[in-house]
N, C-alpha and C positions, 0 to 999 in steps of 0.2 A: 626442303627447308620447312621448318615448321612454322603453322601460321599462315603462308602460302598455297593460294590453290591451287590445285595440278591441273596440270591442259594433260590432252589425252599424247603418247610418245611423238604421233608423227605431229602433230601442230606446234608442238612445243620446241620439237626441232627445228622446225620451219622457220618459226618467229624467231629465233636462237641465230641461225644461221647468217640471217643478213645484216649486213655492214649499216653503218645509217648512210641517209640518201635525201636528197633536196628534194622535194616532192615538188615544187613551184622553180623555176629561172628568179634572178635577180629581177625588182622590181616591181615584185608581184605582193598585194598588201596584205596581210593575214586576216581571214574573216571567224569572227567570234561570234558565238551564238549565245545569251545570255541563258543563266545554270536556270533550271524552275520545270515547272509539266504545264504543259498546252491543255488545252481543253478534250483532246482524245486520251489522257493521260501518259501519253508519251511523256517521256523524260528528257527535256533537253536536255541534251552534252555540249559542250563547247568546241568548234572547231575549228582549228587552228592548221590553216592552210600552211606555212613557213615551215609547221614543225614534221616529223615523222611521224607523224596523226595515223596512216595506214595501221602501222602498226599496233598501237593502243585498238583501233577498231577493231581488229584479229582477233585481239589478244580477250580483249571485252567477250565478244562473239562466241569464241572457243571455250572460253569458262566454264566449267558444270557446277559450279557455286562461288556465291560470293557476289554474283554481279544477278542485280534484278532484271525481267523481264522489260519491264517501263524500259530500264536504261539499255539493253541489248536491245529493243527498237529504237533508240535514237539514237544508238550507232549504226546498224542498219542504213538508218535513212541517211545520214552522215555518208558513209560511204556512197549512198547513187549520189551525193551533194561533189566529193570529193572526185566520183570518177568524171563527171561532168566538167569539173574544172580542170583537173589536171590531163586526164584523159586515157587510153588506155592502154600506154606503152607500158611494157614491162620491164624498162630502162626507169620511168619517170615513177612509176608506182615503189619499186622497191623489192618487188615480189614478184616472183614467177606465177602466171594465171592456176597452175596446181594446187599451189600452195596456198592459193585466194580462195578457190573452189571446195579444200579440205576445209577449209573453219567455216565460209557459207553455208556448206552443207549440213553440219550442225545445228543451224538454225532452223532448216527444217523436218527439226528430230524435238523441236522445243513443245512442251504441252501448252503452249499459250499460242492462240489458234492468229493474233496478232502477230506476235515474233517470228510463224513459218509464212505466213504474207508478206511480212516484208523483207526474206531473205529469200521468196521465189522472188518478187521486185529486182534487190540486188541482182540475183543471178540473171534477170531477163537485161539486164541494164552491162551486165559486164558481158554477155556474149554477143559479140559484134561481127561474126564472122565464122568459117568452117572450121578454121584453127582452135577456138575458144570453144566452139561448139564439140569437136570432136574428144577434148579433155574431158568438158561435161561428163560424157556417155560414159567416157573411157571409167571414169571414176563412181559409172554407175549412180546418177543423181536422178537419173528417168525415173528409177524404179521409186523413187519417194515425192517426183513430180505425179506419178501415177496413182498414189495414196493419197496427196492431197484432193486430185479428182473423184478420185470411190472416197472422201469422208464426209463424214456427216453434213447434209443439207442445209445444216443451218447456218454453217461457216461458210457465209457466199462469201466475206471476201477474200476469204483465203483460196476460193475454188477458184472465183474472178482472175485473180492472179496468177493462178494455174494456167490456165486457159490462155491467158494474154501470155505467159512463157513459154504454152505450146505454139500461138501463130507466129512468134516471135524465132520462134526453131524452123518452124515452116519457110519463113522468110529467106531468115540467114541460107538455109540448103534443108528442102525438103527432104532428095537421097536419104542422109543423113536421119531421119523422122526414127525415133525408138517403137519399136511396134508394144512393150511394155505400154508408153502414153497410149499408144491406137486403140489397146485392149481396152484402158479405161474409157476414154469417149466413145466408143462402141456402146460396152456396157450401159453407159448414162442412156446414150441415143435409144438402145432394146427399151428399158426397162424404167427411163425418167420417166417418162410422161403416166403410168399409172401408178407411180410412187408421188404424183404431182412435183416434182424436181423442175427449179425453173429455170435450171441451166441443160436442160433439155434440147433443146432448139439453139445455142452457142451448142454445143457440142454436136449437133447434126453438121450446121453452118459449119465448123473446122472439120470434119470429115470430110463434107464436101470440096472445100479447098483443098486438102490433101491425096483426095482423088486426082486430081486436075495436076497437081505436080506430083506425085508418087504411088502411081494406082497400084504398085504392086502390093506393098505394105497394108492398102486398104482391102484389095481384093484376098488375099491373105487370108487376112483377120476377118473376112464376112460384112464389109460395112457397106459393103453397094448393096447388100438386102436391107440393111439399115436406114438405106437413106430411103430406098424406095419403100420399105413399112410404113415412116414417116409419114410417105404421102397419103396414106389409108386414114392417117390420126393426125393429120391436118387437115381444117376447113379454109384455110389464106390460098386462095387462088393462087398469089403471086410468089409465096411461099413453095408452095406444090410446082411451079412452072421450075423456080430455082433448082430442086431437085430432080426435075424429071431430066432437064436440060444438062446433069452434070451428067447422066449416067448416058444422054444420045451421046452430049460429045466424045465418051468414052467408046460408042459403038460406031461413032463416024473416023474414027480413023483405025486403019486396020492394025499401028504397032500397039493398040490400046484395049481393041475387040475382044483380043484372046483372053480377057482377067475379066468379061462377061460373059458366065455362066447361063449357057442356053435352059439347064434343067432348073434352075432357081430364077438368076435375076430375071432373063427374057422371058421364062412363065408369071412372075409378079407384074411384069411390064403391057405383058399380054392383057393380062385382067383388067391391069387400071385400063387400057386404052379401049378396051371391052364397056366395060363398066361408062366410063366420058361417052363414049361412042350415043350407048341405050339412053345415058340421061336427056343429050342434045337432040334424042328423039322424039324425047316423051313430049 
């Protein structure tokens, strides 16, 4: 139709598809947000709980023209408002969590370093579970949650909320961890600190946790040499204890010993305790 923007085939179908649907039970009051921009220059939208609101948010989201930045972030946020209230049945939503995940995903393809913050936000806020979580992967969103981690340094808050959707995956079922994100916090963890990167140390910190529930993925990818490098390029005692102690607990139980390499990690391990040993000499 002319004059209409096009959504990309499969969103467009998506949005098409479904019937309309009560997004709230009887009795429930419609909450309005007056029209104008906040002082972050978000754009408020109006939302309107009673109506098929999901929809318009998709449909905003999914746009490749026609709808500003400002306003695809306050639908964004609109939606974690929206999943909060009504919650995350895919009876009550209207949409199948697929179909949720293809137009999210969009948003973090946006060059506005704003609108891919706050559509990892949404995504960290709509996956509640293994079920949610495994559509994610399946649809392939790691590999752009991974990009947001390797981009530019200056976008901490878009990296922040990277990070918070990777402990956040952790949570729901570590198993499940993409080694894609491992590769990036790795990365960060090797090579932040002489790039002065100050999600450096967040990104050791989530390796370490994901050692503890999924060593295999981390041993893998090399990040038990990662944590223990760390400890050479940190002067926080209590910092250095955290690390040293992820990688005993790793050598104190024998289904966990075998993913510590005797010719790398236990020779780096050697040294530091080498090294502490001479200093408590001197």
């Amino acid at each position: 139709m002319r004059g209409e923007t096009r959504l990309s085939a499969g969103v467009e179908t998506a949005l098409r598809q479904r019937g309309p649907c009560e997004l709230l039970g009887p009795g429930l009051n419609s909450v309005f947000v007056p029209t104008g921009r906040n002082d972050s220059g978000e754009e408020n939208v109006p939302l309107d709980l009673s109506r098929e609101n999901l929809r318009e948010i998709l449909q905003n989201v999914a746009k490749q023209q026609g709808v500003s930045n400002m306003r695809k972030l306050g639908h964004l946020n609109n939606f974690v408002k929206l999943l909060c209230s009504v919650g995350h049945s895919e009876e009550k939503l209207g949409f199948t969590y697929e179909e949720i995940i293809i137009c999210l995903r969009l948003a973090l393809l946006n060059e506005a370093k704003e609108v891919r913050a706050a559509g990892l936000r949404a995504m960290r806020y709509l996956i509640r579970d293994s079920n949610v979580l495994e559509k994610v992967l399946r649809l392939q969103v790691d590999y752009l949650i991974a990009r947001c981690i390797d981009i530019q340094q200056s976008n901490e808050v878009e990296r922040t909320q990277a990070l918070r959707l990777a402990r956040k995956m952790i949570t729901v079922n570590a198993l499940l961890f993409p080694s894609s994100v491992t590769n990036s916090l790795i990365a960060v963890g090797n090579d932040g600190l002489h790039e002065r990167d100050r999600m450096v140390r967040a990104c050791v910190a989530i390796i370490c946790e994901l050692s503890l529930k999924n060593p295999v993925v981390v041993a893998q990818r090399g990040g038990l040499s990662t944590i223990l490098r760390s400890v050479t390029d940190c002067q926080l005692s209590r910092i250095n204890e955290a690390l040293i102690t992820t990688v005993l607990h790793l050598l104190n139980h024998p289904h966990t010993r075998q993913y510590v390499r005797s010719d790398v990690e236990l020779e780096v391990l050697t040294r530091l305790s080498l090294k502490m040993f001479s200093l408590k000499c001197v």
